[in-house]
N, C-alpha and C positions, 0 to 999 in steps of 0.2 A: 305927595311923594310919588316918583314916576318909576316902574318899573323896567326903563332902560324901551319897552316899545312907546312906537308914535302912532294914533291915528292916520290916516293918510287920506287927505282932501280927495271929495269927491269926485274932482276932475283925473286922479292917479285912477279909482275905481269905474270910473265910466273909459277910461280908456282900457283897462286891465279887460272889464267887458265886451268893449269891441274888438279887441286880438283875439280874447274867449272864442264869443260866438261865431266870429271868422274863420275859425277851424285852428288856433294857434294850440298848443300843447298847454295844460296845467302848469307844469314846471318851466315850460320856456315863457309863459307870461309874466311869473314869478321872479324870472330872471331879468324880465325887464324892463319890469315897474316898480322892484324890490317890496313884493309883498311875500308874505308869507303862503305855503298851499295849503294849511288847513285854512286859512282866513277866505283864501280864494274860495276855496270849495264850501265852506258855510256860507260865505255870500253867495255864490252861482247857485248853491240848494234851496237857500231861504227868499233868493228871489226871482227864483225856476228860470235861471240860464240852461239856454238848449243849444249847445254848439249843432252850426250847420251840418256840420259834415256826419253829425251822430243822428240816427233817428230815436223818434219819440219815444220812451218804454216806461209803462207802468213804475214807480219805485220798489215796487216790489217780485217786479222780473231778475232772474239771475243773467248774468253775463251771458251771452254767446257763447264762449268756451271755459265754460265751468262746467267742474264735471261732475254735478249734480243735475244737469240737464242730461247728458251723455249716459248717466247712471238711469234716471229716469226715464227714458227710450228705451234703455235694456230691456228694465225691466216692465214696460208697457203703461207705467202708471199704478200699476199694483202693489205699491209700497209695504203689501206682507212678501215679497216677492225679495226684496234687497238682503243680501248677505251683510249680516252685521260686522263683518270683517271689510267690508267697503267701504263704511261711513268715515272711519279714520281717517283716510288717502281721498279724499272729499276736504274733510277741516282742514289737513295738511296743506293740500294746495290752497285753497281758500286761505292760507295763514300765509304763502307764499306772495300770491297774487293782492294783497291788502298792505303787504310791507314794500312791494313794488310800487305800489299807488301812494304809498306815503301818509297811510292810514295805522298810526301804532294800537289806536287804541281796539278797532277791527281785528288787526294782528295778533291783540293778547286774549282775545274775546276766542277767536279761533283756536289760539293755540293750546288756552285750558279746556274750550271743547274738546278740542282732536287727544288732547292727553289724557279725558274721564274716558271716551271712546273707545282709546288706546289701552285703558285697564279691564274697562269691560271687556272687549275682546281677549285679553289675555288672559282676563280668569275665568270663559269662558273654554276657553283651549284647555287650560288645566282641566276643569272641570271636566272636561272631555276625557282626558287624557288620563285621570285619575277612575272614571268610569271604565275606560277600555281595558285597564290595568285590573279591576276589581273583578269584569268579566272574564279576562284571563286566567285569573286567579278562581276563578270558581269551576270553571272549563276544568283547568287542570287535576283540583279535586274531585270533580265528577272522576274523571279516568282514572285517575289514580282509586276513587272505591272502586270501580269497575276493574282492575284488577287485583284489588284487594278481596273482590267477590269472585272472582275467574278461579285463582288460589285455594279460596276454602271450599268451592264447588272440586277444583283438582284434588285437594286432601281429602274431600272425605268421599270421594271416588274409590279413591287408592286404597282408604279404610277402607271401604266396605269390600273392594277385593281382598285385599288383606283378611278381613274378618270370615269372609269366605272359605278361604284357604286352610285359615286354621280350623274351622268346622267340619270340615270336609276330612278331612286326616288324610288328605291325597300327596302323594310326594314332591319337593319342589319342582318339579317340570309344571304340573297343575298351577301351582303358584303363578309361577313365570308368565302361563298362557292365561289366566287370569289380570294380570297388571299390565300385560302387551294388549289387551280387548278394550282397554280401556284410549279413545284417541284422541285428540280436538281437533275440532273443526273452526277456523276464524277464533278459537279465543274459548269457544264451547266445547266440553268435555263428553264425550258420548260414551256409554257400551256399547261394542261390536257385537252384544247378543240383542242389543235392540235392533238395530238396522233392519 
């Protein structure tokens, strides 16, 4: 039972070869020997077609302009060096550049990378962002006791003028100049008979 493809005589795949390696396009070869371009590209992979006009590279060099090399320059080679907020927009493109090439399954490989990437990063930022909020919140009640302690440093200032006052059995004028002695400075309460 035939599932609707045909093999294609080796004389279709040695010519598809010669337009290859002449420098003709993937897709325009495709277009005019009627082969398929994955079929193309597992043939020209498995039997190390090197079009002319491309030079030789490693299979495991990245593109020219991928920008995991341009990332990798940045940052010198020192990959503790890369902001984990980069690598997304890396997959990204790479899931861009794979679906131009006519590569789906490349494409989906990237794009649930760039997506796990894309969560790490986000719950990163949370994580951040729930930190900053925690340290604000603690900032706040620091000052907040710091004037909650400014307060009963002021009241019981005031007592003990107060409590003065009334041991003294001196007239309220003494009172008054007793409660006025009393000043702050930035937040701190002094006696004007310490000075």
């Amino acid at each position: 039972m035939s599932d609707g493809r045909k093999n294609r005589p080796e004389t279709v795949w040695d010519a598809v070869r010669a337009d290859y390696l002449s420098g003709m396009s993937g897709p325009e070869c495709c277009r005019r020997h009627g082969v398929g371009l994955s079929a193309l590209r597992a043939r020209a992979s498995r039997e190390s077609w090197r079009r002319l006009d491309q030079p030789w590279m490693p299979p495991t060099r990245l593109d020219p302009y991928d920008e995991g090399l341009e990332l990798e320059e940045a940052i010198g080679g020192d990959i503790n060096r890369i902001q984990f907020g980069d690598l997304p927009h890396v997959a990204r493109s790479r899931v861009t550049r794979a679906v131009l090439r006519d590569d789906p399954l490349a494409a989906m490989r990237w794009r649930r990378l760039e997506q796990m990437l894309q969560q790490d990063d986000d719950e990163l930022k949370r994580w951040v962002e729930e930190e900053r909020f925690r340290v604000a919140r603690l900032c706040r009640a620091e000052e907040r006791a710091a004037e909650v302690e400014a307060l009963a440093r002021e009241a019981e200032l005031l007592e003990d003028a107060s409590d003065a006052v009334d041991d003294s059995g001196d007239d309220s004028a003494d009172a008054v100049n007793a409660v006025d002695s009393v000043h702050s400075v930035d937040g701190v309460f002094y006696d004007s008979d310490d000075d």
